[in-house]
N, C-alpha and C positions, 0 to 999 in steps of 0.2 A: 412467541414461538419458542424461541430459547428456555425460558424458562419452565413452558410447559414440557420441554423436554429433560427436565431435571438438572439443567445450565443454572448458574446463580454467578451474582458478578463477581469478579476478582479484582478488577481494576478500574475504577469509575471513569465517565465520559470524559476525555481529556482531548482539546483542542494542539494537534498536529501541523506543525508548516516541515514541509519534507521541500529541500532542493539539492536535487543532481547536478552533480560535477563534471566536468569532460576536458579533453583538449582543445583545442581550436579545430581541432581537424578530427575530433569524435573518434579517438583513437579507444575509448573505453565501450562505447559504444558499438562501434564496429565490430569488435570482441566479445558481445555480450557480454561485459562488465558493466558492473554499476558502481560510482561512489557517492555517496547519500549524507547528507547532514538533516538530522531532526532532531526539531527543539516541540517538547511535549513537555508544557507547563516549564516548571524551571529546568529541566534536564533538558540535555544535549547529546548528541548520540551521533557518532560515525558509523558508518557501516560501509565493507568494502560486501559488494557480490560479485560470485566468480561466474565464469558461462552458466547458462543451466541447461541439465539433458532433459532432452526432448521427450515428452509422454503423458501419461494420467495425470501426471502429478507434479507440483513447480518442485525440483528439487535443485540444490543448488547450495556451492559453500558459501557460506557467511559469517566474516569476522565483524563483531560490534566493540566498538569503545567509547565508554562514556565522555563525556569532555564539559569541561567547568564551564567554558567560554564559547561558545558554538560561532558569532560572529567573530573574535580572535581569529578564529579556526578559518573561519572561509576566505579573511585577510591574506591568512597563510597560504591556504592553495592558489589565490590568485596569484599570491607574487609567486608562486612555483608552475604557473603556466597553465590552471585547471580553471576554468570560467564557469561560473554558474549557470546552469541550462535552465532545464524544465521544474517550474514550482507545484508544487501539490498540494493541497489542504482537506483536512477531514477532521472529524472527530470518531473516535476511536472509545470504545466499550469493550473490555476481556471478561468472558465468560471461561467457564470451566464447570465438568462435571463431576461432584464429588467421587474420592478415590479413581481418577480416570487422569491420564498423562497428557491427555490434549486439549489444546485452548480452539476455542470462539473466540474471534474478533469481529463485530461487528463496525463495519466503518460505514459514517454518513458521510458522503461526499457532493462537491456541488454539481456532481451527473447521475445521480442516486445513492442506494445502498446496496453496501456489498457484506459476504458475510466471509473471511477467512476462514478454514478451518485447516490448524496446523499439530501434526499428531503421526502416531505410524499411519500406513498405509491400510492397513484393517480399520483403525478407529473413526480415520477420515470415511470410510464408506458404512459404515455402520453410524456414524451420528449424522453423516447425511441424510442417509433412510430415516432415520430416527426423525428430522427436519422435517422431511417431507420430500427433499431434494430426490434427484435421478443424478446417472452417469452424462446422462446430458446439458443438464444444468451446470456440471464441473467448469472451469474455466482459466486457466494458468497466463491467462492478460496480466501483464502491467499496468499499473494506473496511466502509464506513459498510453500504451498501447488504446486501453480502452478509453480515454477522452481524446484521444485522436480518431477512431472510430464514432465517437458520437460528434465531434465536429465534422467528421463527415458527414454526418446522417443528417443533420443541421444545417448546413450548409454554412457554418461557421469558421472562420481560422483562428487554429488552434496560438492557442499563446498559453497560458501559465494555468492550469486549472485549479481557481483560487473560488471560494464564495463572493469575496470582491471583484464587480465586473471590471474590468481593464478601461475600457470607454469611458463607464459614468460613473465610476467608483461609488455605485448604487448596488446594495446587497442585492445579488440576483438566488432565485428559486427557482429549481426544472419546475417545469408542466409535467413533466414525467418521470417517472419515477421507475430505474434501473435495476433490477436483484441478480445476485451473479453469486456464487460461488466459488471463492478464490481457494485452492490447494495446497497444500504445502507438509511434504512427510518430514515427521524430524530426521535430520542429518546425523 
């Protein structure tokens, strides 16, 4: 689909483990903040997110800093009071359109596939269409968000959304298969 749309890759398929930070008492969370540690292949990546407004479109500030040592790093926050929450794993493909400013990220994840598309607000609707996508297929979920709704729908509780099952540490595969469209205008 991407590529028949004149997408080609930028950044090859790279195995992701993302986990969220918080207080004890989810004082970031409460707040719609996020803070994030992802290690993708050898890179390390903090990321703080600040509230985000409400609408079409995930927007939202975001500071990233790389970091050498990403388990160092989580050492650190514990001992400064931040306990590691929610896990999430994917692997992750960047797409991009020659001469065009916004990426396709394609992520497989272990509740399906999703496709980010992150750009202005014109290009995100216009390489939608270009997709095949609609205004209804858009969707501004967190991965938090959306494998909490599919453990609902499952009638599963929710714990860490990893490809490695929790129970029988047997690689699990959905029966089904998710497509969503994640948004995100550049800031």
């Amino acid at each position: 689909m991407l590529r028949a749309a004149g997408f080609s890759v930028t950044k090859r398929r790279i195995f992701e483990a993302n986990t969220l930070f918080d207080t004890a008492r989810g004082a970031l969370r409460r707040t719609g903040r996020v803070l994030r540690i992802r290690e993708a292949g050898r890179q390390g990546i903090m990321t703080y997110k600040g509230p985000g407004a409400a609408g079409k479109y995930k927007d939202r500030e975001e500071l990233e800093i790389d970091v050498s040592d990403s388990h160092r790093l989580s050492e650190m926050l514990t001992r400064l009071d931040f306990i590691p929450g929610f896990r999430y794993e994917k692997y992750r493909t960047e797409y991009r359109r020659p001469g065009e400013a916004g990426s396709a990220m394609l992520d497989e994840t272990p509740i399906g596939v999703y496709l980010e598309l992150e750009g202005a607000p014109k290009w995100i609707d216009r390489s939608a269409r270009r997709l095949g996508f609609t205004e209804s297929d858009y969707s501004t979920a967190s991965y938090g968000w959306l494998y909490a709704g599919y453990c609902r729908k499952h009638g599963l509780r929710p714990t860490n959304m990893t490809f490695r099952s929790q129970k029988t540490g047997v690689r699990r595969q959905s029966s089904e298969r998710n497509a969503g469209v994640i948004l995100s205008p550049d800031s």
